[in-house]
N, C-alpha and C positions, 0 to 999 in steps of 0.2 A: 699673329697666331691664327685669326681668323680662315686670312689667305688661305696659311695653310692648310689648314684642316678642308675649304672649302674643294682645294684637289683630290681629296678623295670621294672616290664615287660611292662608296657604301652611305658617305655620310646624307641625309636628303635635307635638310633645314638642321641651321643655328640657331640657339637660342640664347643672349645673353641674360645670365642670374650675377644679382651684387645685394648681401646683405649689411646693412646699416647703414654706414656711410659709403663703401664699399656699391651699394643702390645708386650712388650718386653716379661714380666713378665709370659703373653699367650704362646707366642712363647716355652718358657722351661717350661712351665707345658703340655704342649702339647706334648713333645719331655720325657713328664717322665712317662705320661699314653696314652694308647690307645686310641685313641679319630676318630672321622669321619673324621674331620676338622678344623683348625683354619682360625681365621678370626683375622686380623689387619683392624684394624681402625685409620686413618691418624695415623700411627704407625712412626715410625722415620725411616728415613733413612740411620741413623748415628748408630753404635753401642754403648750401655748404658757405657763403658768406655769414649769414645770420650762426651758423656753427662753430665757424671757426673761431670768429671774433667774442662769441661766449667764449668759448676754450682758453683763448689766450684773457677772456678778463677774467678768471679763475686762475687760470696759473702763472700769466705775467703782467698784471693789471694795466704797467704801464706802459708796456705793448699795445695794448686793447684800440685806442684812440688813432694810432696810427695803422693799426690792420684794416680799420673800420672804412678810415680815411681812403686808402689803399684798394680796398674792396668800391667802393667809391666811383675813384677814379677808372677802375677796371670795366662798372657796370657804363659808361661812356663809351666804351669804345666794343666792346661785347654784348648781345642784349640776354645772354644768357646767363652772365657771372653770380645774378641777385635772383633768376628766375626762381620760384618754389616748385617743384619738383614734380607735384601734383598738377601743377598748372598746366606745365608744360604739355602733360600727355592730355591732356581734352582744347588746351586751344593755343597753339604756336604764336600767330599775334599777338594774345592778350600778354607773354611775357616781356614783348618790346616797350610794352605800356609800365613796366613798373619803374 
């Protein structure tokens, strides 16, 4: 979608906005295309691991240990999957460290 819109010449800078979790989802489309700016709106403070894996230990408890797990193994091979969100925008290294 970016692409596109980027072919118009009226347009002069993108800005991507994601509110709640939706901040997250902003956050790595931002990080995948060129963009002016992103904007988080009451975006979480927590990283979408740390979210998800409450979520599922409210509504599927016995879920929860293997999302965790799961989430886990992911920060292994990604160093962004566990990053907190806040971090991320003031220091790109310091998320490799969590």
């Amino acid at each position: 979608m970016v692409s596109a819109i980027k072919k118009n010449k009226q347009v002069k800078g993108i800005f991507i906005a994601g509110h709640s979790e939706g901040s997250l989802i902003g956050m790595l489309a931002a990080q995948k295309v060129k963009v002016q700016g992103y904007i988080s709106i009451s975006g979480p403070a927590r990283g979408i691991a740390d979210i998800i894996t409450e979520q599922y230990a409210q509504q599927l408890p016995k879920a929860a240990p293997m999302v965790d797990s799961l989430f886990k193994r992911l920060q292994k091979i990604s160093r962004w999957i566990l990053c907190r969100p806040t971090w991320r925008v003031f220091s790109g290294p310091l998320c490799s460290r969590i």
